[in-house]
N, C-alpha and C positions, 0 to 999 in steps of 0.2 A: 321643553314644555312651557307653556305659556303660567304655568301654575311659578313658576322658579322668577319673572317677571315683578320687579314691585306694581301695586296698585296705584289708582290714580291718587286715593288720599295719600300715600308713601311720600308723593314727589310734593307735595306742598308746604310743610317746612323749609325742606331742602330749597325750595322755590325762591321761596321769600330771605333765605340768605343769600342765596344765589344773587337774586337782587343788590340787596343792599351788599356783598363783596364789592359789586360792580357799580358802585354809585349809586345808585337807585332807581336804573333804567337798563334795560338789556333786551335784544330782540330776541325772537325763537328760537335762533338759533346759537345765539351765545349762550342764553339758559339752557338748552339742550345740549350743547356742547359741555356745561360744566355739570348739567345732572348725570352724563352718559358714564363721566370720570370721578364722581364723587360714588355710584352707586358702582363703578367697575362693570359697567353693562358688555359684555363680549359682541364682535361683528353677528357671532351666531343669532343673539338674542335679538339684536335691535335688528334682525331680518324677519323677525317672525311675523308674520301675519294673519288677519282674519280672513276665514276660511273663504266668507260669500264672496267677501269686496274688493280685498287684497290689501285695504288699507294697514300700517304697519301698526301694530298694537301698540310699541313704548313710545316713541311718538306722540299717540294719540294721547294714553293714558296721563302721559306730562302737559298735552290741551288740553285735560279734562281738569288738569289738576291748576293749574293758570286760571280757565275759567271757575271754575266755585271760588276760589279767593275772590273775585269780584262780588261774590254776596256778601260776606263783611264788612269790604268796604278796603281790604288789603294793599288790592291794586289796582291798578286803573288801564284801562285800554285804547288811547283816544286815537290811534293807528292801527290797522293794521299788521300785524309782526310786530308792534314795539310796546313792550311794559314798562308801565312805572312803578314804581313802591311809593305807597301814601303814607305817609304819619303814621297812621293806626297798622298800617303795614311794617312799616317801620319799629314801632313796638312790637306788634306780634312777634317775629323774626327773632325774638329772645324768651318766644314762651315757651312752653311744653309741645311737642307732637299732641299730646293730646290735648292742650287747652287750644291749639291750632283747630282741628279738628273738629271740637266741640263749637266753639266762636264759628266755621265756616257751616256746620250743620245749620246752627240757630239762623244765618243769615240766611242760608236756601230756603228753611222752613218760613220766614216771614214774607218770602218773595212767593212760594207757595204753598199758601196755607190747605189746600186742599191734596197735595202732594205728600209722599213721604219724606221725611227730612234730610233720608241719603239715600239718593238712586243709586239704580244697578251701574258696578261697574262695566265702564268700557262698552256699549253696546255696538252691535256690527257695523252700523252705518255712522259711529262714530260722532252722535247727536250730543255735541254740546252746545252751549252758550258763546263760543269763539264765533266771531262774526266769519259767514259764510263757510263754517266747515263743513258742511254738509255738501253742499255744491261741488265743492275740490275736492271731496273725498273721490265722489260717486265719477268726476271728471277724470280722474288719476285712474280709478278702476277701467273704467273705458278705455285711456289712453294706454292703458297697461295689456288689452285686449286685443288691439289691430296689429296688424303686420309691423314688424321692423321697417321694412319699405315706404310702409307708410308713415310710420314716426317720423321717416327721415326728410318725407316729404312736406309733414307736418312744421316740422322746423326750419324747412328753408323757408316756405314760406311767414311762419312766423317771424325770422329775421328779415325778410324784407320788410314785412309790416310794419316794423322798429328801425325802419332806415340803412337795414344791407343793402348793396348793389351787386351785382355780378356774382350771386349766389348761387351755388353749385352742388349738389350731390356726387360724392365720385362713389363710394362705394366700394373703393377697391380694397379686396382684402389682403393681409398681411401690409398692410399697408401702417402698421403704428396705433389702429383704433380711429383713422383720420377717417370723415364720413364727409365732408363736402371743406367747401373755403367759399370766402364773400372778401366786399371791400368794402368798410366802414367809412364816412367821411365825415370828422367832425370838422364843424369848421372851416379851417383852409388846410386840414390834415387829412390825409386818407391811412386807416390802418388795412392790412392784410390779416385778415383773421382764417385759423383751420378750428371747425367744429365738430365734437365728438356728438353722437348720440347716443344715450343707453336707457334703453326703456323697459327697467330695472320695476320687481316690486323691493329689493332690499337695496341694501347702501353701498353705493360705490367707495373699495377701498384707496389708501397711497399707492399702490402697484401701478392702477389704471391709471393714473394722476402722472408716474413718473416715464412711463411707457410713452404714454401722449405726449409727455415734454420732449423725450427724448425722437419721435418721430416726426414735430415742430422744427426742432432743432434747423436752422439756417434756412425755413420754407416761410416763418409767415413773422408779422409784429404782433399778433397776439392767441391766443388758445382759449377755448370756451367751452364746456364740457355740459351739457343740458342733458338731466336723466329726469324718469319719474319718481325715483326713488329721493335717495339721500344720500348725504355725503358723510364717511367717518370723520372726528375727529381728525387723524391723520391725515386722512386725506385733503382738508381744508390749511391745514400746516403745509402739508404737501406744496398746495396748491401757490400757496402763497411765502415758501421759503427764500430767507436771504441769497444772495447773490445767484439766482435759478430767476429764469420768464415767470412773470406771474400770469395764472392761469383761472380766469372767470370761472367761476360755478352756477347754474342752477339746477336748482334741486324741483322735486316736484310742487312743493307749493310757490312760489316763484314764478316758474313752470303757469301755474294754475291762474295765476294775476296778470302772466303776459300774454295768455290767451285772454281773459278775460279783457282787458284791455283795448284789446282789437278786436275786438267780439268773433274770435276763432272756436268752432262748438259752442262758444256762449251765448244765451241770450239775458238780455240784461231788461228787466221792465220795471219802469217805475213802478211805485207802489203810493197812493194819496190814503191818507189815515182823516180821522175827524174825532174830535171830544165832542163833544156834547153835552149840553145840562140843559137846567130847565130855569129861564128866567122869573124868578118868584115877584118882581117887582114889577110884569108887565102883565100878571094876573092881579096885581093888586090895586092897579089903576084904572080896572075895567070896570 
């Protein structure tokens, strides 16, 4: 049950030590990786999703909670994926859950004084203040919607967009989890890369992670595992364990900036803004 789930306010203390354990900087997914084990979140839980979207609710709930820290003044955004902890962030991080809490209301409430001072938790389309989540929500539900076949389609082409060559679908099953191979060429190197595809609404476990290594095993130089979902804990140890092939991950936001990028379903439009005021000193000259 999504009720058993902490809230989005839950995760931002946690947040802001999160932070500061880590220096004062961490991306999405190192904060999520240290809220999922601080709060003991089980694979069940961090799989649940809202009903319309598909989007995954703890997740989300821990964007929502990222985002309002920015009305204080906590923390700072100036990347995409990557937090800092400000000063006054930095002090909060020793106060009370509730004087957190209180400090992040007051700051929403001055950004909008005609709004309530704590929105509705968590709402379906996942409408925070994180730059572009909305877009990647509603992109990931789509992408969560088409055939397998076409995912798998979708992705080879997306790595040649990023410089694969001799990109392949094989498709064969029992085959390890292996869904095509390409050749990478940095440089004056070329790697042999086997890519998986899982167009997951929940998170890819370590199982999937060691299964794919093991049917890489003496076929390629590298392993890339691209789902729409997420990746456990484990499975990103997994992925990236001593003396074992290290094995690239994207996950669906990732996923979501490297279509973006090559404008794959995206469209991107500029947007022109204007201030405006009123010159008091060239009605006074008249």
């Amino acid at each position: 049950m999504t009720a058993a789930l902490p809230k989005h306010d839950d995760f931002m203390l946690p947040t802001l030590k999160v932070l500061a354990a880590l220096g004062g900087s961490a991306s999405n997914e190192e904060i999520e990786t240290a809220l999922i084990e601080q709060f003991a979140l089980t694979p069940e839980q961090m799989e649940l999703a809202y009903a319309t979207t598909g989007v995954l609710i703890a997740p989300d709930r821990m964007s929502w909670a990222r985002s309002y820290l920015k009305y204080p003044g906590f923390v700072a955004n100036p990347k995409r994926g990557v937090w800092i902890l400000t000063e006054e962030g930095r002090a909060a991080a020793d106060w009370s859950d509730a004087e957190v809490r209180k400090a992040v209301a007051a700051g929403y409430a001055a950004r909008h004084p005609r709004k309530p001072s704590k929105p509705k938790d968590a709402p379906e389309l996942g409408q925070n203040d994180e730059s572009d989540t909305v877009w990647a929500d509603l992109l990931l539900a789509k992408l969560q919607s088409i055939e397998p076949a076409a995912f798998e389609r979708l992705c080879q082409r997306l790595l040649r967009e990023h410089g694969f060559t001799r990109v392949e679908v094989t498709g064969k099953s029992g085959d390890g989890g292996i869904d095509g191979q390409g050749v990478l060429r940095v440089n004056l190197v070329s790697f042999h890369v086997l890519f998986q595809c899982k167009r997951y609404k929940g998170s890819v476990g370590a199982p999937t992670i060691r299964d794919f290594r093991g049917a890489m095993q003496g076929r390629a130089d590298k392993g890339l595992v691209i789902t729409t979902g997420t990746f456990t804990p484990d499975a990103r140890r997994e992925a990236t364990r001593d003396g074992a092939p290290a094995i690239d991950l994207i996950d669906g936001e990732a996923l979501c900036d490297l279509l973006r990028e090559v404008g794959l379903g995206v469209v991107v439009r500029p947007v022109t803004t204007y201030e405006i005021s009123v010159d008091g000193a060239f009605f006074d000259e008249i």
